[in-house]
C-alpha positions in Angstrom: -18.9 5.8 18.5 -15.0 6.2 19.4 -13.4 3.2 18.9 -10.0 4.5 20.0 -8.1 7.7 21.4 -5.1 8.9 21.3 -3.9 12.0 24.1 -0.8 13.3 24.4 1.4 10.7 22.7 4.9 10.9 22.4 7.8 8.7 21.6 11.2 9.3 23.0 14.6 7.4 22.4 16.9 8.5 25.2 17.1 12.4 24.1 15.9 11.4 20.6 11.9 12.8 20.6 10.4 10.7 17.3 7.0 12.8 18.2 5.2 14.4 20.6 1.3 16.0 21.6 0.1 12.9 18.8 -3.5 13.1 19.9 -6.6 12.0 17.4 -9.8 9.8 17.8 -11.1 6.6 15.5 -14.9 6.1 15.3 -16.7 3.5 13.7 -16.9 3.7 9.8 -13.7 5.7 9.7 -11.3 5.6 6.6 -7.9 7.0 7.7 -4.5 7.2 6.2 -1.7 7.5 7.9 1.0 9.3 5.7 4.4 10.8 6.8 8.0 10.2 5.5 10.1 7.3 6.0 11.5 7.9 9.2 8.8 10.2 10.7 7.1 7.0 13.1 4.2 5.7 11.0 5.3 1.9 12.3 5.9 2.9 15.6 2.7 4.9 15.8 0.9 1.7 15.1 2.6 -0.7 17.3 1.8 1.9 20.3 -1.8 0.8 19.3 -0.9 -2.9 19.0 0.8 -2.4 22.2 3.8 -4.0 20.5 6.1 0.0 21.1 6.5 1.4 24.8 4.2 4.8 25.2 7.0 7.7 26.2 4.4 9.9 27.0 0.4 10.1 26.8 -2.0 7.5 26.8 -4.6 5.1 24.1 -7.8 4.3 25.3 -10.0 2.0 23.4 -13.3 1.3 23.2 -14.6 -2.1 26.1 -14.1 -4.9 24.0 -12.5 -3.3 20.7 -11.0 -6.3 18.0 -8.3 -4.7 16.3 -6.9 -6.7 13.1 -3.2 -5.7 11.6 -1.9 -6.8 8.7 2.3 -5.5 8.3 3.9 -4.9 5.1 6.0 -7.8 5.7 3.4 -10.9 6.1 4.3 -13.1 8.5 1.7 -16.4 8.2 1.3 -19.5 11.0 -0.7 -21.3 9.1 -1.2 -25.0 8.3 0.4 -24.7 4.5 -0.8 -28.2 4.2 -4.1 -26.9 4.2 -5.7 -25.9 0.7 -6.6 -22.0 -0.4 -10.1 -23.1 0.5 -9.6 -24.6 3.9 -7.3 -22.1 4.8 -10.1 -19.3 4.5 -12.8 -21.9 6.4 -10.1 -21.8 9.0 -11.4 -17.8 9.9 -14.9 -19.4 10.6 -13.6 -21.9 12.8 -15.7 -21.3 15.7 -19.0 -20.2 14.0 -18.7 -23.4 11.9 -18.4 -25.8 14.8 -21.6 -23.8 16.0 -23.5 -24.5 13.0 -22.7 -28.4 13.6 -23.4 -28.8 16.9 -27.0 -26.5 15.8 -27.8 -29.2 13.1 -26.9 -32.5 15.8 -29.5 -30.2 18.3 -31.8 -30.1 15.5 -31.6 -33.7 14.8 -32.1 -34.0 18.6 -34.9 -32.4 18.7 -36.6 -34.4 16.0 -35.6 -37.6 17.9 -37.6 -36.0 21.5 -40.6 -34.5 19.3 -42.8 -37.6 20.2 -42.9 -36.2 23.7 -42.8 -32.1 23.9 -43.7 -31.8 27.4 -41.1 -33.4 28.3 -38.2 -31.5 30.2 -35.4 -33.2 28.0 -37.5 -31.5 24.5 -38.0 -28.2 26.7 -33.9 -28.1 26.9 -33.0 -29.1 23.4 -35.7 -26.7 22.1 -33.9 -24.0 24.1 -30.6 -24.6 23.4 -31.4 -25.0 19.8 -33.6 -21.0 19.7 -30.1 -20.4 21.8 -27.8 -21.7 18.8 -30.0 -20.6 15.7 -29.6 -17.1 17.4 -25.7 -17.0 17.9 -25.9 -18.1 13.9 -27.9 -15.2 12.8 -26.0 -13.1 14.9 -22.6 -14.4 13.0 -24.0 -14.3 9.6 -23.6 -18.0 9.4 -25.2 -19.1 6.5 -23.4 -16.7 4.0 -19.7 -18.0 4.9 -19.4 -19.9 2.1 -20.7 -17.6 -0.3 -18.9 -14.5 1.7 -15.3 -16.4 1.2 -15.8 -17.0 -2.8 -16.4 -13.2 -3.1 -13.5 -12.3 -1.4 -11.3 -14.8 -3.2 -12.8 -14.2 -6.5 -12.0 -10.9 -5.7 -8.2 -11.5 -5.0 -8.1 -13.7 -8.3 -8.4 -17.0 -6.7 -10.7 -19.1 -8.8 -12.9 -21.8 -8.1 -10.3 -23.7 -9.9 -7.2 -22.2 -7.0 -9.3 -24.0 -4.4 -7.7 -27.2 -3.7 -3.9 -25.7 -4.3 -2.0 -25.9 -1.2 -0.9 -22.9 0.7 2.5 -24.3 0.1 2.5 -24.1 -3.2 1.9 -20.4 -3.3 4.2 -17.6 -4.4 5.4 -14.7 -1.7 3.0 -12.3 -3.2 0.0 -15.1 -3.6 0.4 -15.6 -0.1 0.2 -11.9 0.6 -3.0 -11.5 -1.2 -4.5 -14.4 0.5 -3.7 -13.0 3.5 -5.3 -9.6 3.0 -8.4 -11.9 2.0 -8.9 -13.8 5.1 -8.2 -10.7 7.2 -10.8 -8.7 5.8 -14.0 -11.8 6.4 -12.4 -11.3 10.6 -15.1 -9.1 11.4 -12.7 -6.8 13.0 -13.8 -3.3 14.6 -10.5 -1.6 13.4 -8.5 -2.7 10.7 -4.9 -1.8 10.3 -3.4 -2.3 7.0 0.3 -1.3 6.0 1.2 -1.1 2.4 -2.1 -3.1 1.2 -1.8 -2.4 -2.7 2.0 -4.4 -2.6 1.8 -7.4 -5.0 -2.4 -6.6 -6.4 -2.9 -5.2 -9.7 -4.7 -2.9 -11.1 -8.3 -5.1 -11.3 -7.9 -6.1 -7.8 -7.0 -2.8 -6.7 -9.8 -1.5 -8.4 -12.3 -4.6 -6.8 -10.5 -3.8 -3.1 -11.2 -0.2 -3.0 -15.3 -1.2 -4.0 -14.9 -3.9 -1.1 -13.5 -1.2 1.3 -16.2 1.3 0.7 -18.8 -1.2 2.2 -16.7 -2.6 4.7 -18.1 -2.3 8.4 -15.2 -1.5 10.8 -12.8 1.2 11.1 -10.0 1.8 8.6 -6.6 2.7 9.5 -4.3 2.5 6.2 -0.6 3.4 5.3 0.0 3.2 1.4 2.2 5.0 -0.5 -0.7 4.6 -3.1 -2.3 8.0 -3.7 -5.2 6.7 -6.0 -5.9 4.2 -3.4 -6.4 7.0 -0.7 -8.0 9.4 -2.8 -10.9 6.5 -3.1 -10.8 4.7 0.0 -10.1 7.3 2.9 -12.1 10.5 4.2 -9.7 11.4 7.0 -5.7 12.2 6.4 -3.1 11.9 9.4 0.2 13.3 8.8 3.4 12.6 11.0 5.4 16.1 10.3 8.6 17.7 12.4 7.7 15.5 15.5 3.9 16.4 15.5 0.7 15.4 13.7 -1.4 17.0 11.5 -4.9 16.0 10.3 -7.0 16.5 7.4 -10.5 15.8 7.2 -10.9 15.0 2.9 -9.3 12.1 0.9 -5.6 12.5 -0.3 -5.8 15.1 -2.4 -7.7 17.6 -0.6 -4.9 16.6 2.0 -2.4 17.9 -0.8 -4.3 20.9 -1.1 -5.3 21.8 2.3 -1.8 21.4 3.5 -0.4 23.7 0.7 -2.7 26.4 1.8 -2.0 25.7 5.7 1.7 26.2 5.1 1.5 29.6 3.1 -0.8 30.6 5.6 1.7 30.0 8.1 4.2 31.2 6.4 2.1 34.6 5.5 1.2 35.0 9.3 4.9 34.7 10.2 6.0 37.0 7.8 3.5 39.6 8.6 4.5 39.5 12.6 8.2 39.5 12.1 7.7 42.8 9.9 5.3 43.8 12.9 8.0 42.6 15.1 11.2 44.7 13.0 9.0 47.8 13.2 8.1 47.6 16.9 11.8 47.4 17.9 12.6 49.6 15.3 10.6 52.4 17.6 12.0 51.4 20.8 15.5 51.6 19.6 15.3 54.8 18.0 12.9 56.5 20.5 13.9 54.7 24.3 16.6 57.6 25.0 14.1 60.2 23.9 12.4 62.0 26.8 9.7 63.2 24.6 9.0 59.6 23.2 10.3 57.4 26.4 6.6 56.2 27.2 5.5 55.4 23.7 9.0 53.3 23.4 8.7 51.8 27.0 4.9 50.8 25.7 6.1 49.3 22.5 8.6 47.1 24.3 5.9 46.1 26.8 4.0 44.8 23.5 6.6 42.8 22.5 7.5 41.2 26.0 3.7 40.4 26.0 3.1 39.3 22.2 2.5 35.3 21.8 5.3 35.0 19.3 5.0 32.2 16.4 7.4 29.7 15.5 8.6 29.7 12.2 7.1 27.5 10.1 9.3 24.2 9.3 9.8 23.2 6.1 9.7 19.7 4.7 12.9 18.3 5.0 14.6 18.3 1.1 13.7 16.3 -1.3 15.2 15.3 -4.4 16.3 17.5 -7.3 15.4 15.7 -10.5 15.9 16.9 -13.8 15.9 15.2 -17.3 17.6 16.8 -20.0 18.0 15.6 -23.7 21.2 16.6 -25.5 19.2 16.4 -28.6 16.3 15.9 -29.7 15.0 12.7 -31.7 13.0 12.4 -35.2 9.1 12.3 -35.2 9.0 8.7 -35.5 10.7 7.0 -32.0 9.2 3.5 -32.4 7.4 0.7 -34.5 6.2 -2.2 -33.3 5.0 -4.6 -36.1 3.3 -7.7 -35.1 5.9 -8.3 -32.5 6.0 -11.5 -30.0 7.9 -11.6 -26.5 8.4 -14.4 -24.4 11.6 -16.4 -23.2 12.8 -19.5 -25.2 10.7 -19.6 -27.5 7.4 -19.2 -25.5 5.4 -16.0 -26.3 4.0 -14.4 -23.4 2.5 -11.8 -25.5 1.9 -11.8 -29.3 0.9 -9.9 -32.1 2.2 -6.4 -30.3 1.5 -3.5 -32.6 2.7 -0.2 -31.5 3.5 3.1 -33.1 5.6 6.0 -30.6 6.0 9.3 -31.9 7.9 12.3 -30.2 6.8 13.8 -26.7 4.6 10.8 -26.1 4.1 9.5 -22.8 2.7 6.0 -23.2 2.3 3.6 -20.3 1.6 0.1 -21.0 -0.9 -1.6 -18.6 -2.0 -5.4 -18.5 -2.4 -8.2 -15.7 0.6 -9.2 -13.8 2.1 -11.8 -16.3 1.0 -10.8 -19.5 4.4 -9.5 -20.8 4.9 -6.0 -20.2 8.1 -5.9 -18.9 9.0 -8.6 -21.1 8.6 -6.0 -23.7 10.5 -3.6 -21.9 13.4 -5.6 -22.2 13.1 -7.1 -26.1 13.0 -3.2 -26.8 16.1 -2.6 -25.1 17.6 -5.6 -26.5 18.3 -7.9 -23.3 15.5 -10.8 -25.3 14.9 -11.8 -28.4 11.9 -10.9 -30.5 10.3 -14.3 -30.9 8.5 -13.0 -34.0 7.7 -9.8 -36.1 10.2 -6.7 -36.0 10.8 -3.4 -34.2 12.2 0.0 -35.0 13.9 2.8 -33.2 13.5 6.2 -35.0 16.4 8.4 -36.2 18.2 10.1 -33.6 16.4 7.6 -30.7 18.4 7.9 -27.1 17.4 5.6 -25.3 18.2 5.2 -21.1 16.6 2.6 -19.1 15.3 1.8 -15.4 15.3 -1.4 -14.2 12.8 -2.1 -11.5 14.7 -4.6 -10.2 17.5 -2.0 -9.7 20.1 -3.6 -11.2 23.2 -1.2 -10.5 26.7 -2.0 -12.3 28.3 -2.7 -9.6 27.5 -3.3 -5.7 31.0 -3.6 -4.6 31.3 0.2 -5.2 30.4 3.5 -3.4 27.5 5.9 -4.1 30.2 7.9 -5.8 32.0 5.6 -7.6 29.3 4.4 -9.7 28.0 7.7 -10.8 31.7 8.5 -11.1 32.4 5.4 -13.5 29.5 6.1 -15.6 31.3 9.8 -16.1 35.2 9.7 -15.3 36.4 12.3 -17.0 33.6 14.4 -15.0 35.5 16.8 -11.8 34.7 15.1 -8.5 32.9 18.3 -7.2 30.3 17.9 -9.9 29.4 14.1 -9.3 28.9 15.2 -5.6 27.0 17.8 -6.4 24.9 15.6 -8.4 25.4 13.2 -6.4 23.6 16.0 -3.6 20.6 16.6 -5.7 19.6 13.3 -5.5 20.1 13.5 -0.9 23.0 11.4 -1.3 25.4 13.9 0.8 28.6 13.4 3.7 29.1 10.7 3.9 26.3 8.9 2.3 28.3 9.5 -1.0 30.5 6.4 0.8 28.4 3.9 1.4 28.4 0.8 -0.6 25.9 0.2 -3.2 25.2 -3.3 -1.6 24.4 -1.5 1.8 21.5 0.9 0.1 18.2 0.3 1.0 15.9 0.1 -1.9 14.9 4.2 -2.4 18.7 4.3 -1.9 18.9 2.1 -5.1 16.7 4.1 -7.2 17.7 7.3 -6.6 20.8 6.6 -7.6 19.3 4.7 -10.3 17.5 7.7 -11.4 20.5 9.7 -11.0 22.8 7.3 -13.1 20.0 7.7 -15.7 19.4 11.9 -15.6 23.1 12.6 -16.3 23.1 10.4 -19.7 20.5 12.8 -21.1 18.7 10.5 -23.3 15.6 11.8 -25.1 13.9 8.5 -24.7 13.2 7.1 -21.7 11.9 3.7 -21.2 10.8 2.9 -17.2 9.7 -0.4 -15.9 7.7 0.7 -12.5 9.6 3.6 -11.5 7.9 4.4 -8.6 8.8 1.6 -6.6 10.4 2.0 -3.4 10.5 5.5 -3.5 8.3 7.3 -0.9 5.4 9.4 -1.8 7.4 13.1 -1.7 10.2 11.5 -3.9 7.2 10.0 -6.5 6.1 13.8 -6.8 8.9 15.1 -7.4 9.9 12.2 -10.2 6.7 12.8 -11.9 7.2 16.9 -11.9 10.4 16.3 -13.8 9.4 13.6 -16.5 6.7 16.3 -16.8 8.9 18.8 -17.5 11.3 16.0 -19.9 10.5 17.5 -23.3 11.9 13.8 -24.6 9.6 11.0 -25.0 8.7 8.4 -22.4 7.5 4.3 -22.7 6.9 3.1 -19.1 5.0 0.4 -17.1 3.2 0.7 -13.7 1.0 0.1 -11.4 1.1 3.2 -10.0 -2.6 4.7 -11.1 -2.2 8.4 -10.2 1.4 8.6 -12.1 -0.4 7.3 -15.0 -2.9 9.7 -14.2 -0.2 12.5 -14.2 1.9 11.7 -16.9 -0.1 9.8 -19.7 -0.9 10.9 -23.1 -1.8 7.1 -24.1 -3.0 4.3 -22.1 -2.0 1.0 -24.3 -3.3 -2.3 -22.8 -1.2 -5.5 -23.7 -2.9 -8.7 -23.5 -1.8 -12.1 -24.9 -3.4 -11.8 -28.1 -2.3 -8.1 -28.5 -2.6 -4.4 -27.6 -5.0 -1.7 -27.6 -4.3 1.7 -27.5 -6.6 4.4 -25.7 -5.5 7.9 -26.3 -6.0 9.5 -22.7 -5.0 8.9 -19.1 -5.6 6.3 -16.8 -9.0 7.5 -15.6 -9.6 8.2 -19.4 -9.0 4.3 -20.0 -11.6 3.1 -17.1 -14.0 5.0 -18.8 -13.7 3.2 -22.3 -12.9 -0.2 -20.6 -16.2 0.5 -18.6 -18.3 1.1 -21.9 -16.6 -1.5 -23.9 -17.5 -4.0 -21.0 -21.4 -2.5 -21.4 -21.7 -3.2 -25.0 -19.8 -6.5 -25.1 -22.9 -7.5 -23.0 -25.3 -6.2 -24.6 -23.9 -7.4 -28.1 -23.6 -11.0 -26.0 -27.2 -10.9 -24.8 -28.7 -9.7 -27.8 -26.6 -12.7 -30.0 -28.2 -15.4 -27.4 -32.1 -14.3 -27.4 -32.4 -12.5 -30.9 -32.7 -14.3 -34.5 -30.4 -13.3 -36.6 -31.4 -11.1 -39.5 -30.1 -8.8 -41.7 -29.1 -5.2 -40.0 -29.2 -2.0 -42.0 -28.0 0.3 -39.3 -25.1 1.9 -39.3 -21.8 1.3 -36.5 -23.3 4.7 -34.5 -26.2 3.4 -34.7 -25.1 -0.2 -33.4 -23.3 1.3 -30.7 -25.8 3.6 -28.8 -28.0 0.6 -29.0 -25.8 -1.9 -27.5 -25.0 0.8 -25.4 -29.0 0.7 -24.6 -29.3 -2.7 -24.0 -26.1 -2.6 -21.7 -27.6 -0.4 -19.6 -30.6 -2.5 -19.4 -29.1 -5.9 -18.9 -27.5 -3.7 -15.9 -30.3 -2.8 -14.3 -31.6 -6.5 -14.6 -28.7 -7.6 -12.8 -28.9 -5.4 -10.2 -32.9 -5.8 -9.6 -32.1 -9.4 -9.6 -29.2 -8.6 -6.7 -31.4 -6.8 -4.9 -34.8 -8.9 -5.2 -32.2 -11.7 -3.8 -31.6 -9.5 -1.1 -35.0 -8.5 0.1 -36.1 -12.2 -0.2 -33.4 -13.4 1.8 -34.2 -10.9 4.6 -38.0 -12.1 4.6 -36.8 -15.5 5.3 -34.2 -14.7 8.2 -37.5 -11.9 9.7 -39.4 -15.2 9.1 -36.8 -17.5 10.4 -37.3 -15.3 13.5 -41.1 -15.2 13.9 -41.1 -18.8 13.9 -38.6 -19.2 16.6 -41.0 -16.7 18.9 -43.8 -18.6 18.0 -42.3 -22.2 19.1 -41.7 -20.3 22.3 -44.9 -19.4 22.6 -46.1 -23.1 21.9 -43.6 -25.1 24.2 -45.2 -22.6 26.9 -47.9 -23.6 25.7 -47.8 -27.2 25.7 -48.9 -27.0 22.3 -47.4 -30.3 21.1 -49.5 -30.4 17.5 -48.5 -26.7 17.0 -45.1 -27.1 18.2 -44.7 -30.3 15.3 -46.0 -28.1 12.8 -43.9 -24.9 13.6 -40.7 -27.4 13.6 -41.5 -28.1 10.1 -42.5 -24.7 9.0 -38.5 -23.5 10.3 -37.0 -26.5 8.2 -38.8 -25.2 5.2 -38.0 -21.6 6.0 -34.4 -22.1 6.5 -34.2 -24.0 3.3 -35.6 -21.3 1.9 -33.8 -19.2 2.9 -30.1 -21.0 1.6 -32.1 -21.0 -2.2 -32.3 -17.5 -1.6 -28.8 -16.7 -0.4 -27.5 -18.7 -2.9 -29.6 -16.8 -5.5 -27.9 -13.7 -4.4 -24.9 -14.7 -4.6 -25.3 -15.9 -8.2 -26.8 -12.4 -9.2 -24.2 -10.7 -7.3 -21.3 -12.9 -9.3 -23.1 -12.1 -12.5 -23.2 -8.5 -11.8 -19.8 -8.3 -10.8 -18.4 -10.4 -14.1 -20.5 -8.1 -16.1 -19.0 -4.9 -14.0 -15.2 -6.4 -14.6 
């Protein structure tokens, strides 16, 4: 079913075209991204379908009744921050609530007029109660509570957050709890801008399971690439003024848009040599006598030829290139039982760590636990609470603050780069300067007036012309757009230095790894592959910790011969087992909860049947049967949702 379309759309400032001929359909269960370059109209696409942005040209039409949610990068809340985390979310289910109150008060009516069922007061509070049970099935009533712990569990809010106050919540708390009650709104289409801000890695990981499941349209713009290569199956581009679709995840929207533009390109090429050679003849042959027709007929071919536009190409991006000036020793780092914190309070402890040449390790680790913390005991802006730590012979080491921290905001563009490097000619710190699309008079503009990809390109460049072979980067991709984030990781590629870095960002772990190492508070462990690599074996570890758990708590304990292999492909067995106990026990949840709602149901036709009827003994015992059924049928929703919370701790 087509939720919304788009014909024709165009947005125009005065002789300013944004784009134009935007035309593309949503139906029900899609997963979309919207991607395009700062600038190109993703925001103003989306408030055209809010109806929030005037329509120059073309037209949206949306589907009778369509509930469209939008969440905006910047989230603005009217809520009641008196109100707890808990509250707050029972605050979506306002209406169904008050439904399920005034059910129970027509149940308890109903009990009170069962003496006389024939009479037309019991005939209206037995319909109006059918009426009311109905609306509640229909809303999924009796699952609220159990649907709003999943979601908050989800988004790190513990039975313990409950009772906090939405006041006492941090900016990026409150963001997450926003992006939790929007997605129980039972929305048809779901809008989303920048969703990942502010959630790590764990509840990335949970959101994109959530997504997959979830029952309206998506419509999502992230400059997260390994959340689009998991959530979405459709790719819309804003390019030159137009858009352009792709029907695959993000990267077969990398690919298929490579091939499309060297296809273009290809079939340009080839009819601007047909093109040359075609005028070619006419010039040289018009005059001829003996050749006048052929020529006259060649030029008629060209007057007639549908003639393509050259293919636009993407407007410039940045020009990034690390360089050492020489090379360090084998041995970069040594961490040796080292503790970070501030004041004398470890955040992290017992941090063991050894870096050798050309290694691109990025540390990983909840929000919290101490990775930038590290980041800046190594570079010597804290104290090591405890233990010691070793730079190499020959270590270089440049820096990159994610906080952006320039030297000096009262300067230009130029002047900072120029500072850093005064004895450097002028023309070569613009040129620089251009590499980095810092060019005109952009080279003039106060460092306090950049936005933030301003700020960290010119971070970036302040740190490429010091030529460092070490590099330590805390969240480098921030604020930069996706374009600039390729190019950024195609030259720290190409660094033959070595590289210590933290972030969030999944697919430039992905890209650039050669160890994951996990910090946690009691210490680090290292896993010697990519990000995908370190899922894997966090996945298996979490299998036969279970196992090993499950075993210790029915077995005896006796003496064990086997050998750690051995050990390991059996807890590896069990894991798998307990797994598929889990799971069974989900689903047999499930189904029973469904045999209670279709019996929940049955009942209700029956007690129709009775009141017309005039069945008053049947009517009495059907009551009862429904009381019984409905509690039921909580025992067994609440069953599933204790299976499905011990699945998903034993899945985490």
């Amino acid at each position: 079913m087509i939720l919304l379309q788009a014909n024709d759309l165009a947005r125009r400032f005065a002789d300013d075209t944004l784009y134009e001929g935007v035309s593309f359909n949503i139906q029900t269960q899609d997963r979309i991204a919207l991607v395009g370059r700062n600038g190109a109209g993703k925001s103003t696409l989306i408030k055209q379908i809010m109806g929030e942005e005037p329509i120059s040209d073309g037209s949206i039409t949306k589907a009778k009744g369509l509930k469209i949610g939008y969440l905006a990068q910047h989230v603005r809340t009217d809520w009641n921050d008196s109100l707890s985390i808990w509250d707050t979310m029972l605050a979506v289910f306002q209406e169904t609530l008050a439904i399920r109150q005034t059910a129970e008060e027509a149940a308890m009516r109903l009990a009170e007029l069962s003496d006389d069922t024939q009479a037309p007061a019991y005939q209206a509070a037995l319909e109006r109660y059918d009426q009311l049970q109905e609306a509640l099935t229909q809303r999924n009533a009796y699952a609220i509570e159990s649907d709003i712990r999943t979601v908050l569990h989800g988004f790190r809010f513990y039975e313990a957050d409950y009772a906090t106050p939405v006041s006492q919540l941090s900016g990026g708390q409150r963001t997450r709890l926003a992006l939790a009650r929007i997605l129980l709104m039972d929305y048809d289409l779901l809008i989303l801008d920048e969703p990942t801000n502010h959630l790590d890695m764990t509840t990335l990981a949970w959101l994109e399971t959530y997504l997959a499941g979830y029952k309206g349209a998506l419509l999502l713009v992230s400059h997260d690439r390994y959340f689009l290569d998991k959530v979405v199956n459709q790719v819309l581009e804003l390019r030159h003024h137009r858009l352009h679709t792709y029907k695959g995840n993000y990267s077969y929207y990398v690919e298929e848009k490579a091939l499309r533009l060297a296809a273009e390109e290809k079939a340009y090429a080839a009819q601007q040599a047909t093109i040359q050679k075609l005028e070619d003849f006419v010039q040289r042959n018009l005059v001829r006598a003996s050749t006048t027709k052929r020529a006259q007929s060649r030029r008629k071919q060209l007057e007639k030829m549908d003639r393509l536009e050259k293919p636009k190409q993407d407007k410039q991006a940045p020009r990034i290139q690390f360089l050492a000036a020489k090379d360090s020793g084998e041995d970069v780092l040594a961490v040796d039982h080292l503790a970070v914190g501030y004041e004398a309070t470890p955040v992290a402890q017992d941090l063991n760590l050894q870096v050798r040449r050309q290694e691109a390790i990025a540390l990983v680790g909840p929000n919290g636990v101490g990775k930038t913390t590290l980041l800046k005991t190594l570079i010597g802006q804290l104290p090591a609470l405890a233990g010691t730590y070793r730079f190499g012979t020959g270590v270089q080491i440049g820096y990159y603050d994610q906080n952006l921290v320039l030297p000096d905001e009262s300067l230009t563009v130029l002047e900072t780069l120029w500072q850093a490097h005064d004895t450097t000619d002028e023309k070569v710190i613009r040129t620089i300067l251009g590499s980095f699309l810092f060019s005109g008079d952009d080279v003039l503009k106060k460092v306090s007036m950049l936005s933030g990809g301003e700020k960290a390109r010119l971070s970036l460049a302040l740190l490429a012309t010091e030529h460092d072979n070490t590099l330590i980067l805390d969240e480098p991709t921030n604020h930069l757009d996706i374009d600039s984030k390729e190019v950024l990781e195609d030259a720290l590629i190409a660094f033959d230095g070595t590289l210590l870095f933290v972030s969030h960002d999944r697919y430039f772990i992905n890209r650039l790894a050669t160890q994951v190492v996990e910090i946690t508070p009691q210490g680090v462990k290292t896993y010697l592959g990519d990000y995908d690599y370190y899922q894997e074996k966090k996945a298996e570890e979490a299998l036969i910790a279970q196992s090993q758990a499950s075993q210790a708590s029915t077995e005896p304990k006796t003496s064990n011969s086997a050998n750690p292999a051995q050990q390991d492909y059996q807890a590896m067995k069990e894991a798998k087992r307990q797994r598929r106990r889990l799971e069974e026990a989900v689903d047999q949840a499930d189904a029973s909860h469904a045999q209670w709602e279709a019996r929940i149901a049955q009942l209700h036709a029956q007690m129709e049947t009775a009141a017309l009827a005039n069945d008053q003994s049947q009517l009495a015992q059907l009551h009862q049967d429904l009381q019984e059924a409905e509690a039921a049928q909580l025992e067994a929703l609440e069953a599933w949702e204790s299976a499905s919370l011990a699945l998903e701790d034993f899945l985490a």
